[in-house]
C-alpha positions in Angstrom: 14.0 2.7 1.5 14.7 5.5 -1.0 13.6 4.2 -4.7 17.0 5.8 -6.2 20.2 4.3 -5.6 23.0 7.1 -6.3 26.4 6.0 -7.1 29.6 8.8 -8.6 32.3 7.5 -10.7 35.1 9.3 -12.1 33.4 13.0 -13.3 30.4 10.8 -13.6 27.2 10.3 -11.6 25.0 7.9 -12.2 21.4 6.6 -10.9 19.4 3.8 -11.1 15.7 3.0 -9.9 15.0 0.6 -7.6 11.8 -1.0 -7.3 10.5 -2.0 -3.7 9.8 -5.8 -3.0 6.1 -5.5 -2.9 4.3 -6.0 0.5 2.4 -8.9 1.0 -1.5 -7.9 1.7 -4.2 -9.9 2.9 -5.9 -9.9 -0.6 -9.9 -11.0 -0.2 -10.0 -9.9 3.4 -13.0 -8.6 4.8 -11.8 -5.4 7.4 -13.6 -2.6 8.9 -12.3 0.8 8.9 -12.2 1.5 12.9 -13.8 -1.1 15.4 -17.3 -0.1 14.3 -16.6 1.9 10.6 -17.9 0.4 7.2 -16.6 -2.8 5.8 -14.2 -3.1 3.2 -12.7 -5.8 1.4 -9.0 -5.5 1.0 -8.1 -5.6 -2.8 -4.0 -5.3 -4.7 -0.9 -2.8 -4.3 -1.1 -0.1 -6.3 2.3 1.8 -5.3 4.7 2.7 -2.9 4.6 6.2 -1.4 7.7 8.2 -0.9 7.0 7.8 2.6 7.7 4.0 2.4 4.2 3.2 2.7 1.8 1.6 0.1 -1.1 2.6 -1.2 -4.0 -0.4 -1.1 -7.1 -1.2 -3.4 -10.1 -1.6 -1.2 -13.5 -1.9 -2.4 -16.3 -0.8 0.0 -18.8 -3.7 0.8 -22.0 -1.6 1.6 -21.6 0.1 -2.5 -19.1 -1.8 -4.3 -16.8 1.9 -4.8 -13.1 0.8 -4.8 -11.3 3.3 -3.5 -7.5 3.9 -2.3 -6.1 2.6 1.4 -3.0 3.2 3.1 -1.3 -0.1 3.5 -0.1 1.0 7.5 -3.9 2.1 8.5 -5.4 -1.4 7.0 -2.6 -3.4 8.7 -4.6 -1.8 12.1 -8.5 -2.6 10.8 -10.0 -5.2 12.2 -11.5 -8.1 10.4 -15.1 -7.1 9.9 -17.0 -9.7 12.5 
């Protein structure tokens, strides 16, 4: 989904931004990053990429460092056992 719809009246162009429906994320989920990686907790949406993807808070469990996720990678974690 581009985030710029593009429309051309008569000697006119005009744009508007769009903004994404949000994705829904399994906020307060504990996941691991791989089968056997460090645990994470899985936090809020930050923002859409351009690639269509989102970009996750996560906050590692082992030092409490939030950090940024890809929202297609977590949705292939595992929840942490």
């Amino acid at each position: 989904m581009e985030p710029w719809t593009v429309w051309k009246g008569e000697n006119m162009c005009y744009s508007m931004q769009t903004t994404p429906a949000l994705p829904t994320v399994p906020s307060g989920t504990i996941k691991s990053f791989g089968e056997f990686g460090p645990k994470y907790q899985v936090g809020q949406v930050l923002r859409p990429l351009e690639d269509g993807d989102w970009i996750i808070e996560v906050t590692l469990i082992e030092t409490g460092e939030k950090t940024e996720y890809r929202l297609t990678r977590l949705q292939n974690d595992p929840e942490a056992s």
